[in-house]
C-alpha positions in Angstrom: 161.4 116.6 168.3 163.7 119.1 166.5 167.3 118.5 165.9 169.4 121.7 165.0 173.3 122.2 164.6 173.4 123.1 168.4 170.7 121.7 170.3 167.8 119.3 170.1 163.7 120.5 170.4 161.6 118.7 172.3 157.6 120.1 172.6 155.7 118.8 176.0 152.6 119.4 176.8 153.0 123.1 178.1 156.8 123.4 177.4 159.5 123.8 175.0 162.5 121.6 176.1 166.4 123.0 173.8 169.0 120.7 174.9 172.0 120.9 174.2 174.1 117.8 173.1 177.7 117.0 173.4 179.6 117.4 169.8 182.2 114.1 169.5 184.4 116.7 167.2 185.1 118.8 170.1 187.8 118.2 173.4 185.3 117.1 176.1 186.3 120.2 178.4 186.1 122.7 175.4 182.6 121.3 174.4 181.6 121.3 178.4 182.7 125.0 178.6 181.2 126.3 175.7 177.3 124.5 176.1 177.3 125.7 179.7 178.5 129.7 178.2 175.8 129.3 175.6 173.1 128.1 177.9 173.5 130.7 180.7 174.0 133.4 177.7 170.7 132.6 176.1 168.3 133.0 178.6 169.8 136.9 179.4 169.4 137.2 176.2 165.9 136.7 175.6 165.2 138.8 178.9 167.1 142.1 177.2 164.7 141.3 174.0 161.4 140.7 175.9 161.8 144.3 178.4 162.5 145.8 174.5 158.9 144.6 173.7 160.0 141.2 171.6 157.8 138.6 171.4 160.2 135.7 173.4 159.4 132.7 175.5 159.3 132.9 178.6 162.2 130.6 180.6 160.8 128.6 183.3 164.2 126.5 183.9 167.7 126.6 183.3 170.4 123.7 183.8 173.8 123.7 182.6 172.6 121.7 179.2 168.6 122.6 178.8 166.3 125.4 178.9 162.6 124.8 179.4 160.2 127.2 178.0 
């Protein structure tokens, strides 16, 4: 397990599990509003990079706070 400014690593077996975590700092709505942007931002993301010939991981599942890879 990896934590990072914005999200915590987990490795599994097969998997890659980013999750991110609620920051105290922020007003609960703001932080809500901004993890769930971030999270459905990241995985278009790495779809644009991979049909561009970048070497991404694939995205198996998406949730409004975790991507699994």
């Amino acid at each position: 397990m990896f934590q990072g400014a914005e999200a915590v690593i987990v490795f599994k077996k097969n998997s890659v599990l980013k999750q991110r975590l609620p920051k105290a700092y922020r007003h609960h709505s703001r932080d809500t509003e901004m993890r769930r942007k971030r999270n459905k931002r990241e995985p278009a993301i790495l779809k644009k990079l991979l049909e561009n010939g970048s070497p991404v991981p694939t995205v198996n599942r998406v949730g409004d706070y975790f991507i699994q890879m």
